[in-house]
GUTI-693473 format. One record per residue: residue in one letter; x negated, y, z negated of N, C-alpha, C in turn. Coordinates in nm, 4 decimals. Layout:
BEGIN
<"a" <X Y Z> <X Y Z> <X Y Z>>
...
This chain:
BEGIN
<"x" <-0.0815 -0.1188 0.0000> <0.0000 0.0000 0.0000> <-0.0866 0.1262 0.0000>>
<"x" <-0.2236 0.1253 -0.0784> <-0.2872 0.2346 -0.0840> <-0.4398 0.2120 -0.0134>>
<"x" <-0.4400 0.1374 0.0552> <-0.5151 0.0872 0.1068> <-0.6641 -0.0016 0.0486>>
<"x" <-0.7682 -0.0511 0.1384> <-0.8708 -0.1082 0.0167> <-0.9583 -0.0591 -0.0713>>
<"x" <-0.9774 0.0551 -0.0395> <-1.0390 0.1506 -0.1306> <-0.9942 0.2086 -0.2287>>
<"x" <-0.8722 0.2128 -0.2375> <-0.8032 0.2342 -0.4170> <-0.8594 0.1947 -0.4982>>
<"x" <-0.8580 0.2134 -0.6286> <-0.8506 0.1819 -0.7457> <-0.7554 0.1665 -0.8000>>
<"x" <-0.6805 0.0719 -0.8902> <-0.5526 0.0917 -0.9461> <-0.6656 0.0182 -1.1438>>
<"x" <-0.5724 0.0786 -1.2234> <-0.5618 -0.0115 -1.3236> <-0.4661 0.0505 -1.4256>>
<"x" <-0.4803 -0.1252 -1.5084> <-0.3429 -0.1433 -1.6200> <-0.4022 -0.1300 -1.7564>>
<"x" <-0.2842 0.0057 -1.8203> <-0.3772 0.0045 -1.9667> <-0.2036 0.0071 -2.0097>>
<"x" <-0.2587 -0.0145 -2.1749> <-0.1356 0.0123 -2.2721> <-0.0897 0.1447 -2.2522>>
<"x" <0.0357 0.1145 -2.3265> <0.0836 0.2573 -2.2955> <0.2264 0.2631 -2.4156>>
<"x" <0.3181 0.3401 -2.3849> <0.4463 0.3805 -2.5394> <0.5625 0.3847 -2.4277>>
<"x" <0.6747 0.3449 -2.4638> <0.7876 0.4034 -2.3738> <0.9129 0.3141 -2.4907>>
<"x" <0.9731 0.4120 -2.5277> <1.1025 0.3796 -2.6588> <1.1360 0.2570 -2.6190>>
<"x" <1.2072 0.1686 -2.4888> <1.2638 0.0577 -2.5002> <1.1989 -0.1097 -2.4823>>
<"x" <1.1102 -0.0248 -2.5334> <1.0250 -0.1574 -2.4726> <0.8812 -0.1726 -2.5327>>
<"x" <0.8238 -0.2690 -2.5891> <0.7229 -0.3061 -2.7059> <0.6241 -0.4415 -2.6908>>
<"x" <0.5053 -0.5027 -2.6172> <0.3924 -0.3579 -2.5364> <0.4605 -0.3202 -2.4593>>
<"x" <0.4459 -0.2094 -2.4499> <0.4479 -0.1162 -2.2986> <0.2899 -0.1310 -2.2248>>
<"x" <0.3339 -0.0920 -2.0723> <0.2161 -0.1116 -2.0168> <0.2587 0.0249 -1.8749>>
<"x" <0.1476 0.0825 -1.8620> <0.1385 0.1579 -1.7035> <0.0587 0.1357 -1.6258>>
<"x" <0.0463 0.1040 -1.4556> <-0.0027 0.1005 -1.3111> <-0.0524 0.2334 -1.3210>>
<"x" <-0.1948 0.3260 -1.2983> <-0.2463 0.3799 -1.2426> <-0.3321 0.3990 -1.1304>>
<"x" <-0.2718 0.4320 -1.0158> <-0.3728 0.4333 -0.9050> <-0.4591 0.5954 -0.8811>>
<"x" <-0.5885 0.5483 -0.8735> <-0.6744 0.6817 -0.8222> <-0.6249 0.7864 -0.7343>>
<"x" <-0.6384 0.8902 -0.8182> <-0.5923 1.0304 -0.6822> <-0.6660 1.0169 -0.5711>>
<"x" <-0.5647 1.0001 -0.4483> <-0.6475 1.0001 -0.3330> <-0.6372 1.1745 -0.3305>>
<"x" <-0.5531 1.2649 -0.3759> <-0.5720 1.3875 -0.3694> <-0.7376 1.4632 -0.3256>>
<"x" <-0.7489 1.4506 -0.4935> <-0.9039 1.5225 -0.5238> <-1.0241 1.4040 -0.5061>>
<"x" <-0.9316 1.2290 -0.4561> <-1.0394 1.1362 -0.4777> <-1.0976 1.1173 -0.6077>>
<"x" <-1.0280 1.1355 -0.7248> <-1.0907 1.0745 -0.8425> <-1.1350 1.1738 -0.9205>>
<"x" <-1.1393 1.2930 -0.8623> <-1.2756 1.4232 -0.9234> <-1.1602 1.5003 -1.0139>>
<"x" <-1.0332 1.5133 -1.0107> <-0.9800 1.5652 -1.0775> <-0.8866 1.7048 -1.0314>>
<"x" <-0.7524 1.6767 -1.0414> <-0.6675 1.8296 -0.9953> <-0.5624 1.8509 -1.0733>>
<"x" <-0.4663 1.9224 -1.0054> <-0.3232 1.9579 -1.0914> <-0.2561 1.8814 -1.0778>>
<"x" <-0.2360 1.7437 -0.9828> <-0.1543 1.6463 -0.9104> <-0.2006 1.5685 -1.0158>>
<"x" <-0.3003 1.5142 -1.0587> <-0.3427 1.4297 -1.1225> <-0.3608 1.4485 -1.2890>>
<"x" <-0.3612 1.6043 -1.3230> <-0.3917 1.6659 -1.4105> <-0.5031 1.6644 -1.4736>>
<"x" <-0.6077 1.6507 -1.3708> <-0.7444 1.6471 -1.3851> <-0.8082 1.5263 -1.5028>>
<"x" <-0.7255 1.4333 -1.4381> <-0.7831 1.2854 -1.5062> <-0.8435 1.2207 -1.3499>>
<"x" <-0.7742 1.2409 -1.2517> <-0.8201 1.1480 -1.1533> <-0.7372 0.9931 -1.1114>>
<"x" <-0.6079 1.0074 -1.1855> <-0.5514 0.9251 -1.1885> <-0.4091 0.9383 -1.1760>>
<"x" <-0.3259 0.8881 -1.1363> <-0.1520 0.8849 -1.1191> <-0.0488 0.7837 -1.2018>>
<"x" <0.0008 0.7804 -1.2408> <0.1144 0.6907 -1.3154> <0.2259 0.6247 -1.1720>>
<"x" <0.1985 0.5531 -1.1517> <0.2971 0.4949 -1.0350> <0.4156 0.3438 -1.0909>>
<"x" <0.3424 0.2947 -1.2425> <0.4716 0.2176 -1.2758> <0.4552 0.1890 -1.4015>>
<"x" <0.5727 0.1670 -1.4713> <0.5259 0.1453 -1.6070> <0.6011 0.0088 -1.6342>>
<"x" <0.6052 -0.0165 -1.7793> <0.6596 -0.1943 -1.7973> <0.6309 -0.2017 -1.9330>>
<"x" <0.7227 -0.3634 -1.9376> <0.7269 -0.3975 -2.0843> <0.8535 -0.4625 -2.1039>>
<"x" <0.8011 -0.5312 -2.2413> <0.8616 -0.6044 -2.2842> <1.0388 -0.5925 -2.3372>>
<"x" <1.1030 -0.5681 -2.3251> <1.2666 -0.5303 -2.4011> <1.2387 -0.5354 -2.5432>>
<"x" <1.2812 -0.3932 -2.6003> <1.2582 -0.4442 -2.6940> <1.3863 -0.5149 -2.8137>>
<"x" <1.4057 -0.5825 -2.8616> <1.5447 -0.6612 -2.9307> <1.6139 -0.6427 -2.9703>>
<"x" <1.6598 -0.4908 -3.0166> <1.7227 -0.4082 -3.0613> <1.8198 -0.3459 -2.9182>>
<"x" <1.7411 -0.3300 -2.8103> <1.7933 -0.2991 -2.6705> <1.9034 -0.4322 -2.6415>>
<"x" <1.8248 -0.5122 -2.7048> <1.9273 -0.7016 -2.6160> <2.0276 -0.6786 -2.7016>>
<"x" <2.0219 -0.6708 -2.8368> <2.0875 -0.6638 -2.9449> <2.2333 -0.5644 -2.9574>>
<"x" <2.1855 -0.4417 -2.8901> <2.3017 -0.3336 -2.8530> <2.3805 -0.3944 -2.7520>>
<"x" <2.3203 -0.4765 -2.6316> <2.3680 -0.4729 -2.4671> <2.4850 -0.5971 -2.5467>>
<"x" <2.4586 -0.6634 -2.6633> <2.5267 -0.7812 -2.6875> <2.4423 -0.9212 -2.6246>>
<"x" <2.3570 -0.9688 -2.6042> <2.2586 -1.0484 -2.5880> <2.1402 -1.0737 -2.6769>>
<"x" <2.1855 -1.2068 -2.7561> <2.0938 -1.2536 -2.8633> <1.9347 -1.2407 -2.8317>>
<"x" <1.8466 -1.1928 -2.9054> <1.7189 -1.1527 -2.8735> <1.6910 -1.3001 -2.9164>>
<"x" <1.7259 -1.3449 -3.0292> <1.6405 -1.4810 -3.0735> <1.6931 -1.5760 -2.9679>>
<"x" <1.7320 -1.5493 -2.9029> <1.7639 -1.6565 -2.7804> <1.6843 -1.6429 -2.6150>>
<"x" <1.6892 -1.4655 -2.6014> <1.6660 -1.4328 -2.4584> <1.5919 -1.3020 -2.4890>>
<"x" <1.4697 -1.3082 -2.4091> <1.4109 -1.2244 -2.4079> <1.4178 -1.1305 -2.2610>>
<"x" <1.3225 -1.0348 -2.2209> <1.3290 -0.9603 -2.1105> <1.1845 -0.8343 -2.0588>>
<"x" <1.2483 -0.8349 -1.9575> <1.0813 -0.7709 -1.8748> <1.1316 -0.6611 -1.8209>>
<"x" <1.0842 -0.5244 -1.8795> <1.1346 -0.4123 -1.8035> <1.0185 -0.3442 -1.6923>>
<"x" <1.0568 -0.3034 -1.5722> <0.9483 -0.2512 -1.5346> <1.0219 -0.1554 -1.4012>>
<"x" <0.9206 -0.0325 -1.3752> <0.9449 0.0563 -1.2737> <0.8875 0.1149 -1.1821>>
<"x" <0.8773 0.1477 -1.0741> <0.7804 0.1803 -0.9769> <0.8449 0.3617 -0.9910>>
<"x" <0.7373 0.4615 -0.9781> <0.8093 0.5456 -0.9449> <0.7717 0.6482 -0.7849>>
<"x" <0.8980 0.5842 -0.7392> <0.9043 0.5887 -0.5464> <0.8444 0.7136 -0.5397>>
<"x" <0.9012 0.8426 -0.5694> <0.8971 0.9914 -0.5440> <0.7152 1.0204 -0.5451>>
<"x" <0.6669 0.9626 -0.6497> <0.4798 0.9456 -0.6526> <0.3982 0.8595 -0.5412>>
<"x" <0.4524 0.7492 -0.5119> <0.3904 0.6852 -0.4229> <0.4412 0.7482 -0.3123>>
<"x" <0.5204 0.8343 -0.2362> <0.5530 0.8725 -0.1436> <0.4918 0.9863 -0.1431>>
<"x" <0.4479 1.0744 -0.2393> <0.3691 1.1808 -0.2893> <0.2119 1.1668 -0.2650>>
<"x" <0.1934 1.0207 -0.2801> <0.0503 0.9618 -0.2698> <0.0472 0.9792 -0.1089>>
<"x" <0.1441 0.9030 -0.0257> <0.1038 0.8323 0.0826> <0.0989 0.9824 0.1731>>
<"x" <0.1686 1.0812 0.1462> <0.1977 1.1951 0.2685> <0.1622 1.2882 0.1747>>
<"x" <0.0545 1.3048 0.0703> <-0.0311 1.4135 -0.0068> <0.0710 1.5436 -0.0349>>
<"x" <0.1715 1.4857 -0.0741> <0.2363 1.6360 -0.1240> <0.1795 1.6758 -0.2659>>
<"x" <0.1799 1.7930 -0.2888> <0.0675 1.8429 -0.3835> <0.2389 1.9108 -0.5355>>
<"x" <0.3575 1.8924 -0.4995> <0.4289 1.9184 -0.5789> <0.5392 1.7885 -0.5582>>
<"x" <0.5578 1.6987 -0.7054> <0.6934 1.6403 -0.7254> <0.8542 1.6830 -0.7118>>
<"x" <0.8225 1.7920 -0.7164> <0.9534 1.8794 -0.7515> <1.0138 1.9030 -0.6146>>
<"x" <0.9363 1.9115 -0.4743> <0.9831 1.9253 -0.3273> <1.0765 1.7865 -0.3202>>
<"x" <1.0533 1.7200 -0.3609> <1.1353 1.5874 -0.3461> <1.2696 1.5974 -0.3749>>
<"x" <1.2835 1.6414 -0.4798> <1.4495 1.7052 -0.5441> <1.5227 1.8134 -0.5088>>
<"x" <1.4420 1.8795 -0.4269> <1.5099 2.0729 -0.3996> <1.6106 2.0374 -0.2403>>
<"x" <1.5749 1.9285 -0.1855> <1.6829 1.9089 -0.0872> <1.6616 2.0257 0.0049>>
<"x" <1.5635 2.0796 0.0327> <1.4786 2.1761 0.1134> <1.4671 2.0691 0.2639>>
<"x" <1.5363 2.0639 0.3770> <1.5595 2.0053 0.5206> <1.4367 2.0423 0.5686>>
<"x" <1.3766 2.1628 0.5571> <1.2691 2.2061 0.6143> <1.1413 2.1197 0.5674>>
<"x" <1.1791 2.0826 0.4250> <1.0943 1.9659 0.3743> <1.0368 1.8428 0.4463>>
<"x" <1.2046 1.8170 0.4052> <1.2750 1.6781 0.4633> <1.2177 1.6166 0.5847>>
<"x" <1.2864 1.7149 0.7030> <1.2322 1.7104 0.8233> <1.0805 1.6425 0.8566>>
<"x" <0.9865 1.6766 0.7665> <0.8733 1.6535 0.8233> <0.8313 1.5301 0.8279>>
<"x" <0.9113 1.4299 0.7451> <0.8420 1.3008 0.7708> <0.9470 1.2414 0.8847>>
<"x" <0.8729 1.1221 0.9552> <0.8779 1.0497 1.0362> <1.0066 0.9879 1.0158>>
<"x" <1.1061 0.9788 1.1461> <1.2506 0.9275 1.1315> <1.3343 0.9399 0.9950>>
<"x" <1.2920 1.0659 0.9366> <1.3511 1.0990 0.7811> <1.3166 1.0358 0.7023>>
<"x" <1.2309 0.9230 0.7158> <1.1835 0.8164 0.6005> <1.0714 0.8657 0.5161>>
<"x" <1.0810 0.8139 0.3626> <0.9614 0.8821 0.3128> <0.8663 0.7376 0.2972>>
């Protein structure tokens, strides 16, 4: 997806419903690693996060935790599409700006 020269890696991470948590970071192809505002001068992107359910979540939904457990996890599209066509702001994605829009290929992002 990001081709062979990426870097991606998986560290711990916190997210309320879910206990480990874990996040996908792939290298800014932006600045290439060196650090910007896209990346917030780590050199790195958040593209998915994950984890475990945590039992209290099964427990509310009505699904016995001591019975069934669960795997939460998310890609987030709007970044990797941000990655692949270097838009330098998240927020163009949501403003519904056509002039935006327009620019990618058969409207697809």
């Amino acid at each position: 997806m990001f081709g062979t020269s990426a870097r991606i890696r998986l560290r711990p991470s916190y997210f309320p419903f879910t206990e480990p948590s874990a996040e996908v970071d792939v290298n800014c192809n932006i600045c290439c690693g060196k650090g910007c505002n896209i990346c917030k001068n780590t050199g790195w992107l958040e593209i998915m996060g994950a984890g475990m359910v945590d039992p209290n979540v099964l427990k509310a939904s009505g699904i016995d935790p001591g019975k069934y457990t669960g795997f939460a996890f998310g890609m987030g599209v709007e970044r990797i599409a941000m990655l692949k066509w270097q838009v330098r702001d998240l927020r163009l994605y949501f403003e519904n700006d056509v002039r935006f829009l327009e620019q990618f290929q058969n409207g697809l992002l």
